[in-house]
matplotlib code that plots the C-alpha trace (Angstrom):
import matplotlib.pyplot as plt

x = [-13.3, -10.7, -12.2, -11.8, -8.0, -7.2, -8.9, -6.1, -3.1, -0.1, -1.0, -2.1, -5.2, -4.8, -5.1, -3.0, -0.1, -2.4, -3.6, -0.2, 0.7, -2.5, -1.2, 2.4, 0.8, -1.1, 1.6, 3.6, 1.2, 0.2, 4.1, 5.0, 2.0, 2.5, 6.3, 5.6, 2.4, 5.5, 7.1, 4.3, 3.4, 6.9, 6.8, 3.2, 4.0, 6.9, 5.0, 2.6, 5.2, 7.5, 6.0, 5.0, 1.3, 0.5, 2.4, 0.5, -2.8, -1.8, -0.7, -4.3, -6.1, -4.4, -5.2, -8.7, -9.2, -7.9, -9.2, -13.0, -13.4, -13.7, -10.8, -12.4, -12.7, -8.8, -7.9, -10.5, -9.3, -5.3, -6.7, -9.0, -7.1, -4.0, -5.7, -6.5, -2.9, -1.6, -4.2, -3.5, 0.2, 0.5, -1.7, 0.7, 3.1, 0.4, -1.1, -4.6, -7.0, -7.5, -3.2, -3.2, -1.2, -0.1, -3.0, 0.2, 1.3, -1.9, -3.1, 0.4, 0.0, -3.6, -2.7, 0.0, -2.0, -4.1, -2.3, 0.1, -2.9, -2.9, 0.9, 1.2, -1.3, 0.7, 4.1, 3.0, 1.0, 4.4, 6.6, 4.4, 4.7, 8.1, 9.3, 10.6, 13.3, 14.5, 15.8, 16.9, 18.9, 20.9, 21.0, 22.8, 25.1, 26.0, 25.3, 25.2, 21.6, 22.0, 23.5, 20.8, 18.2, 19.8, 20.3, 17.7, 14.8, 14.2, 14.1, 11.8, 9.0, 9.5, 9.1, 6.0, 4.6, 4.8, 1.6, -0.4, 2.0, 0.9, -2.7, -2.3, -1.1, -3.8, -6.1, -3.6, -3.8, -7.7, -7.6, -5.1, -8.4, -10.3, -6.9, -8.8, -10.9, -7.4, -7.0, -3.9, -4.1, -4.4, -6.2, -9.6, -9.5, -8.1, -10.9, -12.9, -11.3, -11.7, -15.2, -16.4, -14.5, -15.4, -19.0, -17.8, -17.1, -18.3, -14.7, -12.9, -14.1, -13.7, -9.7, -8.6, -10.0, -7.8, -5.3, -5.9, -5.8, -2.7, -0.9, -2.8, -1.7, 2.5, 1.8, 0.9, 3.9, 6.6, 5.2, 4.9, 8.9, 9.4, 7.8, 9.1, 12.4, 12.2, 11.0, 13.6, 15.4, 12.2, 11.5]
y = [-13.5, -16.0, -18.3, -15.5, -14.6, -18.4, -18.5, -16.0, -17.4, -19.3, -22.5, -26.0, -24.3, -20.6, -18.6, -16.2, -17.5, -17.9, -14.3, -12.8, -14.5, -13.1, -9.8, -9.9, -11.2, -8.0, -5.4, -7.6, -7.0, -4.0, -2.8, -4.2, -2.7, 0.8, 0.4, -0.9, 2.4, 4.4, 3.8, 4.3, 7.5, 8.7, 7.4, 9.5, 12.4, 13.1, 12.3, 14.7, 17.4, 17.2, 15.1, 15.8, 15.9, 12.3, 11.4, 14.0, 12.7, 8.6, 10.0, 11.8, 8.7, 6.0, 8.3, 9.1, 5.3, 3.6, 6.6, 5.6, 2.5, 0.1, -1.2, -4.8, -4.9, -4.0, -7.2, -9.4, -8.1, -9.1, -12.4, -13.6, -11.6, -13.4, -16.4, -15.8, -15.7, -18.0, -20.9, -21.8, -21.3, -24.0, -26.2, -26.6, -27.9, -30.5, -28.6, -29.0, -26.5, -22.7, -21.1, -17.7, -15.4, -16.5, -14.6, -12.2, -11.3, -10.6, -8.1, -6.6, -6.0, -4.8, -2.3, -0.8, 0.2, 1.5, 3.7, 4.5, 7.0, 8.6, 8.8, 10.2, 12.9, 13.7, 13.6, 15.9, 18.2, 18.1, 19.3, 22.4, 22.8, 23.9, 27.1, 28.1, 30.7, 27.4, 25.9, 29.1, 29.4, 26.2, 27.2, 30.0, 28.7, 26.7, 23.3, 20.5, 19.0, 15.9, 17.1, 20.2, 17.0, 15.0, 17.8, 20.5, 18.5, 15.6, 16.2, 19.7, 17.4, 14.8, 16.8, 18.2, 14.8, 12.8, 13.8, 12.8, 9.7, 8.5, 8.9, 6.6, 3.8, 3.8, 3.5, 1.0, -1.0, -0.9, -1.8, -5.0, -6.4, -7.1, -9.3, -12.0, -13.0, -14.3, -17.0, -15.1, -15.5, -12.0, -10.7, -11.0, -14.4, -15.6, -14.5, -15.7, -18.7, -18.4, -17.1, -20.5, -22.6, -21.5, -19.9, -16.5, -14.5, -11.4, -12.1, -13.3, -9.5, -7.9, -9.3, -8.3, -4.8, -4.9, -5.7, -3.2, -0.1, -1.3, -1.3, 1.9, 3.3, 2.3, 3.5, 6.6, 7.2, 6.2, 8.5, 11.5, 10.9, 10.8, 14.5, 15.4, 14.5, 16.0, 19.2, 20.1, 23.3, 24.6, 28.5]
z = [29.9, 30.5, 28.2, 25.8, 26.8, 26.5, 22.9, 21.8, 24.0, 22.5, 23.7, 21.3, 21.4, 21.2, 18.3, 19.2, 16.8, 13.8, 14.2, 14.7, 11.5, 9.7, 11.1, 9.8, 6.4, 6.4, 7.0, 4.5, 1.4, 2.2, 2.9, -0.6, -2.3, -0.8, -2.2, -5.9, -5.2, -4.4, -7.8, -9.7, -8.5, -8.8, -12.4, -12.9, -11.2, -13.2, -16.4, -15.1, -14.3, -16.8, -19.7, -23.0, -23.8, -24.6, -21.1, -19.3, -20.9, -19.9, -16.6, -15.9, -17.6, -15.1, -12.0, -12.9, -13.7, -11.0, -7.9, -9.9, -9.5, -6.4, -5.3, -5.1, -8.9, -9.4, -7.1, -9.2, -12.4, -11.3, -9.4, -12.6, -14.9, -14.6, -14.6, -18.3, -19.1, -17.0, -17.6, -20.7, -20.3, -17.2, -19.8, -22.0, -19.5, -18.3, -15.4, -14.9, -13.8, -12.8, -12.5, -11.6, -9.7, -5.7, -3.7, -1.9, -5.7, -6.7, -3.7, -3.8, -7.7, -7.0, -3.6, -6.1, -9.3, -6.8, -4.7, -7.1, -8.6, -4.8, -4.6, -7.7, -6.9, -3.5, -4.8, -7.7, -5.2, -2.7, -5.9, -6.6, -2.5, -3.0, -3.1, -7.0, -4.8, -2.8, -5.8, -7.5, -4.9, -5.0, -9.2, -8.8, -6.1, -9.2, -7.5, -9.9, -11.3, -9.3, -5.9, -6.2, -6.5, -3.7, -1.2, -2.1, -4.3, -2.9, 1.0, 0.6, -1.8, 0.8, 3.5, 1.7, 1.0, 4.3, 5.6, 2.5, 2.2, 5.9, 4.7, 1.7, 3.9, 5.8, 2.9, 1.8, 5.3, 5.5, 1.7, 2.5, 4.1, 0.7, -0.4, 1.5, -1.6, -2.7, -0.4, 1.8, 4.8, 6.6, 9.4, 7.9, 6.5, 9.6, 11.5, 9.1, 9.4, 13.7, 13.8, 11.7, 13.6, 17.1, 16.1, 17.3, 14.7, 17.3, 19.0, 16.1, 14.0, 17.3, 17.6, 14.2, 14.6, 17.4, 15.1, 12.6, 15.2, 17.0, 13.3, 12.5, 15.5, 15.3, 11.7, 12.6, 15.1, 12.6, 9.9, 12.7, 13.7, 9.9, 9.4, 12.7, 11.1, 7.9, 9.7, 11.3, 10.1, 8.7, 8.8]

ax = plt.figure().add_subplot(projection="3d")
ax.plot(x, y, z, "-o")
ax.set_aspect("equal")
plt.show()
């Protein structure tokens, strides 16, 4: 046991520090994936709302696309994929061999096609949530388009759409664990990383799990103030 508490202390020895940076590598990606996810499904939901046909039908092509197929293959496709473009491209300057995207870039890029399709679905789910007399309301108050928006719109769809947010970024924090087969450093490949060089990858796995519920768990407690928040006042 202590030889297992000293493994992960902060000492010349300890892993502790190299974990803890795996960790905030994690919440890092993943944080910047949900965001550029966040814009996406914004972007989708709207075409899905209030688009003309061929938007509706690109809209409902991209989230039936990327909610079918594995998540691994999306973060190949921008790792390898870019790599295609950017090759040849570095070439021509006189760099030699494989260029692609930074491991971070890619998995961000990757976590945000992704759960963009699942924001989009929630967001557009949370706008039919609201009440049509809510914002017939503010109408006839004569409130202007973009106020209405501001202070009617946007906190009742949010308010809506906080619980199925909070459950996209878990998926997006489990999914943050396949970024590994970029090369970033996050929880995974550090225990990777750990488990060869100690021959225990039973404690290294065991640690980032760890790691994984304790984010999972202050996750969950900032998204429950945040609907706890947005709550208040309700009927």
């Amino acid at each position: 046991m202590l030889d297992t508490l000293a493994m992960f202390g902060f000492g010349p020895e300890g892993w502790g520090p190299a974990m803890l940076r795996a960790a905030a590598n994690t919440v890092a990606v993943a944080a910047a994936g949900f965001a550029l996810g966040g814009g996406l499904g914004i972007l989708v939901a709207w075409a899905k709302i209030a688009g003309n046909a061929p938007l509706r039908w690109l809209a409902a092509a991209y989230t039936t696309v990327l909610r079918g197929i594995p998540d691994l293959l999306v973060i190949y496709l921008f790792y390898f994929g870019s790599g295609l473009l950017l090759t040849p491209i570095a070439n021509m300057f006189g760099v030699e061999g494989f260029v692609s995207f930074p491991g971070f870039v890619a998995g961000m890029g990757a976590i945000g096609v992704v759960s963009g399709a699942y924001h989009a679905e929630v967001i557009r789910g949370a706008f039919y949530s609201v009440k049509a007399g809510e914002l017939e309301a503010a109408t006839a108050m004569g409130m202007p388009r973009l106020l209405k928006f501001r202070r009617i719109t946007l906190p009742l769809v949010t308010r809506h759409a906080l619980p199925g947010l909070g459950n996209v970024w878990q998926m997006v924090l489990k999914e943050s664990a396949l970024i590994s087969v970029t090369g970033l450093v996050e929880i995974m490949r550090q225990a990777q990383i750990g488990s060869s060089f100690t021959r225990q990858p039973f404690t290294f796995y065991f640690a980032a799990g760890v790691l994984f519920l304790a984010i999972t768990i202050l996750s969950g407690l900032i998204f429950n103030r945040l609907e706890h928040r947005y709550s208040r006042g309700r009927a």
